[in-house]
C-alpha positions in Angstrom: -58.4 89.3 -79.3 -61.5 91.1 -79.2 -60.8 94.4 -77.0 -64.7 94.8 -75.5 -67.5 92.3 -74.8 -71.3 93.6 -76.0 -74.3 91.8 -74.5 -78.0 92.5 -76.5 -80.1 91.8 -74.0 -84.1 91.1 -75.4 -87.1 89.5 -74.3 -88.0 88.4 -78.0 -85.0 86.7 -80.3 -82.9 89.8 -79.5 -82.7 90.8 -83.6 -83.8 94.2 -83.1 -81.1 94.8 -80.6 -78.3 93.3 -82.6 -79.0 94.8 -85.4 -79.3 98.1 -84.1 -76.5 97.8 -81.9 -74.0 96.4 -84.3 -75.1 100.0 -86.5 -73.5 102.1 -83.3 -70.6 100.0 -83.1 -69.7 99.7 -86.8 -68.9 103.6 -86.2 -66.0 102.2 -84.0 -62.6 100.7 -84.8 -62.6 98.2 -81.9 -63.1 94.6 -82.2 -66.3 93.3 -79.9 -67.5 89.9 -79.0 -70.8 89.5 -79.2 -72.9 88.0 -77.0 -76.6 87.6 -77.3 -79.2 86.7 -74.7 -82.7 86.3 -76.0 -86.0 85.4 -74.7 -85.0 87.4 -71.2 -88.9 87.9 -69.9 -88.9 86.7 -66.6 -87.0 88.8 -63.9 -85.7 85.2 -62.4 -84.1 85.1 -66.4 -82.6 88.8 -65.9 -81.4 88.0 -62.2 -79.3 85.3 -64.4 -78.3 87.4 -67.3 -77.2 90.3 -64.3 -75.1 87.8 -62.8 -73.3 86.7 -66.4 -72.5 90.3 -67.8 -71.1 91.1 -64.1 -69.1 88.1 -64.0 -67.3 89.4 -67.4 -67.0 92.6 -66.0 -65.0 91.5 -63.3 -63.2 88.8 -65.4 -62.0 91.5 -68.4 -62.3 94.5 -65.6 -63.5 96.5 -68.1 -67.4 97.3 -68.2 -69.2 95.3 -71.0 -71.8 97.3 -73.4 -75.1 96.4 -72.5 -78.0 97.4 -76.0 -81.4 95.9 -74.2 -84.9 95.6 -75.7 -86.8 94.7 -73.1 -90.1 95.8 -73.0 -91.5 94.6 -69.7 -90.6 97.1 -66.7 -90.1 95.2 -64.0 -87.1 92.8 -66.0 -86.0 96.2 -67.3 -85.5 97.4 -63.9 -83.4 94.3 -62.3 -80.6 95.4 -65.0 -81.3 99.2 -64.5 -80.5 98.3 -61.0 -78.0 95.9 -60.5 -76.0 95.1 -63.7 -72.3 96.9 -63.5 -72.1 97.5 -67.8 -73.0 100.0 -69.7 -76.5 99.5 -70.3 -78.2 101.3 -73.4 -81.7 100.8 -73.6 -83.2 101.6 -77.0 -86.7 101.2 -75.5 -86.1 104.0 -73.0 -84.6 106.0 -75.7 -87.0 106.1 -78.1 -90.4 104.8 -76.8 -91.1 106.7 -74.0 -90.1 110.4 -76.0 -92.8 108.8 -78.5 -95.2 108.1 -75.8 -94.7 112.0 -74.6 -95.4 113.4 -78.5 -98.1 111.2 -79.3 -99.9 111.6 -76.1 -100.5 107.9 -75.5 -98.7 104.6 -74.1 -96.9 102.3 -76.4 -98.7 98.7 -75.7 -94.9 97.5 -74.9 -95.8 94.8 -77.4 -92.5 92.0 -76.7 -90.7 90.8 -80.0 -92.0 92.1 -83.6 -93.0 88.7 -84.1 -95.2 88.2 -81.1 -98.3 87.5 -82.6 -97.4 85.9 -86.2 -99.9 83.8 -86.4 -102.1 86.7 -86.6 -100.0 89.3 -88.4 -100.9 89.8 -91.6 -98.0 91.4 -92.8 -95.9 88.2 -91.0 -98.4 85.5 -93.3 -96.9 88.3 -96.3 -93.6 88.1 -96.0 -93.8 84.5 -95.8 -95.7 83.9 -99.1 -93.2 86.5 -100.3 -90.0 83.6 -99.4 -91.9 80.7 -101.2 -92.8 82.8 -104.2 -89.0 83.7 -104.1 -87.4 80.2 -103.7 -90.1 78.5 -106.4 -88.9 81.5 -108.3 -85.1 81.3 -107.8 -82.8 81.0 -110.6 -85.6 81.0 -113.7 -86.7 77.4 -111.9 -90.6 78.2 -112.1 -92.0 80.9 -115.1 -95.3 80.5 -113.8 -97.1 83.3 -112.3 -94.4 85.4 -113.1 -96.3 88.2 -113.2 -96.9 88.6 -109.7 -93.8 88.8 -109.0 -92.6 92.7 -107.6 -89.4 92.5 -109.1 -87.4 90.1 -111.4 -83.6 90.3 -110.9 -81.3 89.0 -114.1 -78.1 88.9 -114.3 -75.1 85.9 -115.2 -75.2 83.3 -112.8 -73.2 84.1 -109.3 -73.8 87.9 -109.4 -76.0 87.7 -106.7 -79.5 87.5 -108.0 -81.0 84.6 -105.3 -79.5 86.3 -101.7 -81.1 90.1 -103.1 -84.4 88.1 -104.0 -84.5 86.3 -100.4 -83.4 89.7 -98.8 -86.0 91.5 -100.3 -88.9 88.9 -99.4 -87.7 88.4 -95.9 -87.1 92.3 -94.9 -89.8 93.8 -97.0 -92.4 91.2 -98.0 -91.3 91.6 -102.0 -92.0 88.4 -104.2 -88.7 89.0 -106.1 -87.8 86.4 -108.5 -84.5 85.6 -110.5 -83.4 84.7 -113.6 -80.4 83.6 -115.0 -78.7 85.4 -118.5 -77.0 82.4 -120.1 -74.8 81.8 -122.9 -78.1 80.6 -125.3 -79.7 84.0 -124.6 -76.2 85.7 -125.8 -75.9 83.7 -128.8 -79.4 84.9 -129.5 -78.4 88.3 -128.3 -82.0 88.6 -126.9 -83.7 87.9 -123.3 -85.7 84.7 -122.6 -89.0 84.9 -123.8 -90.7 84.1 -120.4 -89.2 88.2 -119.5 -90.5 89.8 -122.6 -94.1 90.8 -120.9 -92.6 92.0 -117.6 -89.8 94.1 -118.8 -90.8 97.3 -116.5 -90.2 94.9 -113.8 -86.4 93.7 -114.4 -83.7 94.8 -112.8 -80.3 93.8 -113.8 -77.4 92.8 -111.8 -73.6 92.6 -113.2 -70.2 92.7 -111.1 -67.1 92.5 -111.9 -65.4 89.5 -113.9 -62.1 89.4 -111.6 -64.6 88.9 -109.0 -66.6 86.6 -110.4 -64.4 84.0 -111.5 -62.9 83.8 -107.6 -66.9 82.9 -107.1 -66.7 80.8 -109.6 -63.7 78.9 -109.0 -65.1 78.2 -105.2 -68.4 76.7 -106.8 -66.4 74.9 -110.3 -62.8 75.3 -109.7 -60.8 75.0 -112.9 -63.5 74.9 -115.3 -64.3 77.3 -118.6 -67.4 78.5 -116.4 -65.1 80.1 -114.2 -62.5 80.9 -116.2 -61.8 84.8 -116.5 -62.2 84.6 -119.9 -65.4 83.5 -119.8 -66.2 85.7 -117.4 -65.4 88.5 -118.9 -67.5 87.8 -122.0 -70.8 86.8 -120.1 -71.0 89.8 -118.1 -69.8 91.9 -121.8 -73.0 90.4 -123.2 -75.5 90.4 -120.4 -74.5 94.4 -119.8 -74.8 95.2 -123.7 -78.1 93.0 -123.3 -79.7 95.2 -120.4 -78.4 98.2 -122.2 -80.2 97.3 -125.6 -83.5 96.6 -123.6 -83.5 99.3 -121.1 -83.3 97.6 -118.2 -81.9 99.2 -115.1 -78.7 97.7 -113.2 -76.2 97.9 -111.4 -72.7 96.7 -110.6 -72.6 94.1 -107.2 -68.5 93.9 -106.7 -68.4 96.2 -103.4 -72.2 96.0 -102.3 -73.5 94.5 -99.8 -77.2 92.8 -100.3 -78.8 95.8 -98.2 -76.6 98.3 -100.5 -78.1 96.6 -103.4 -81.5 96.3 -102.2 -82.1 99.9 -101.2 -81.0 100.7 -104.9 -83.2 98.7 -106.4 -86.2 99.6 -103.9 -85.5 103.5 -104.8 -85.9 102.3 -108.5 -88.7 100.3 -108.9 -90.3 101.7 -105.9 -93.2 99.3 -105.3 -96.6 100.2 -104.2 -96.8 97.0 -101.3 -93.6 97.1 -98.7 -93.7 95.1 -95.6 -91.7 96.0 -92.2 
């Protein structure tokens, strides 16, 4: 049974302060439950989300953690005042020490995605997802070239979550393409790659590891055999080796691991946040 109960407390969808506060509590061996509470921008909302962490307060009679990213004052200030957690506001912490360096108020802007419609950088990232899912598993070769970064790899090794993670957190049209037994037998890669080589990056894992993935997609088949396995990913290294292409093993990574790797390596001139 979970030990501790976390509220993140936001007057946008409350991302920001999940994310960030499941970072600080990751450093702790104690098991939470989460509870979010977005969209809290009215102080009649906070009045109600006061009277919910209090009543789990006195239900567990132990304090709940609090992480808050509200940015209007006056709902801030009914939980600065009246809510009985731990409250940790990351606004607080980190704004207003800004505001003091830069010399200048933040414009306590609520949500990051506020004002979408008119946020370039939002309209990006978005043609960055559609690029990646008409691009996703070698479906589309068309306008490869515009592509940031083209992940190969044997199929299951983790190419099409890295490409969506990369076009939703950073903008990247990232597409994917599959290394399959004809490109083996050819011991070659697919034509439709040749001209964008500087922009592969391969991805392998380990063939214990991908038969289990396998085996939950085909169970009992030859694709997922560890036999098989083990010779697809023995040709697609030796492949990536003869043609240079950097790569890396996905057995133990998680998709922001293996993103960060691959952003420090190709290191592309357009990132969005």
């Amino acid at each position: 049974m979970p030990n501790r109960t976390v509220f993140f407390v936001s007057d946008g969808t409350g991302i920001t302060a999940e994310t960030f506060g499941n970072a600080i509590l990751n450093q702790f061996e104690v098991e939470f439950r989460h509870i979010r509470l977005p969209y809290t921008d009215t102080v009649d909302k906070a009045h109600q989300v006061v009277r919910q962490i209090n009543q789990v307060g006195a239900l567990e009679n132990k304090k709940p953690l609090v992480f808050t990213t509200l940015a209007n004052e006056e709902v801030l200030s009914v939980l600065t005042q009246h809510c009985n957690g731990v409250l940790m506001d990351m606004f607080s912490t980190f704004v207003n020490p800004l505001e003091l360096e830069l010399n200048m108020k933040s414009n306590h802007r609520i949500g990051r995605f506020s004002d979408a419609s008119k946020s370039k950088e939002y309209q990006s990232r978005i043609e960055a997802i559609n690029f990646s899912l008409d691009h996703d598993d070698g479906q589309s070769n068309r306008d490869l070239a515009s592509s940031d970064v083209i992940l190969v790899g044997v199929s299951r090794s983790g190419k099409t979550p890295t490409s969506l993670y990369l076009a939703m957190q950073y903008g990247l049209k990232a597409s994917n393409y599959p290394l399959i037994p004809e490109d083996f037998e050819r011991q070659d890669l697919p034509p439709a790659l040749k001209p964008h080589i500087k922009k592969l990056f391969g991805l392998t894992i380990q063939a214990e590891r991908l038969s289990e993935i396998r085996n939950e997609r085909r169970p009992n088949s030859k694709y997922a055999s560890l036999a098989n396995c083990k010779q697809e990913i023995r040709e697609a290294e030796s492949m990536m080796r003869r043609s240079g292409i950097r790569w890396l093993s996905t057995t133990t990574k998680s998709i922001e691991e293996i993103s960060t790797t691959i952003l420090q390596e190709i290191r592309p001139e357009r990132l969005t946040y």
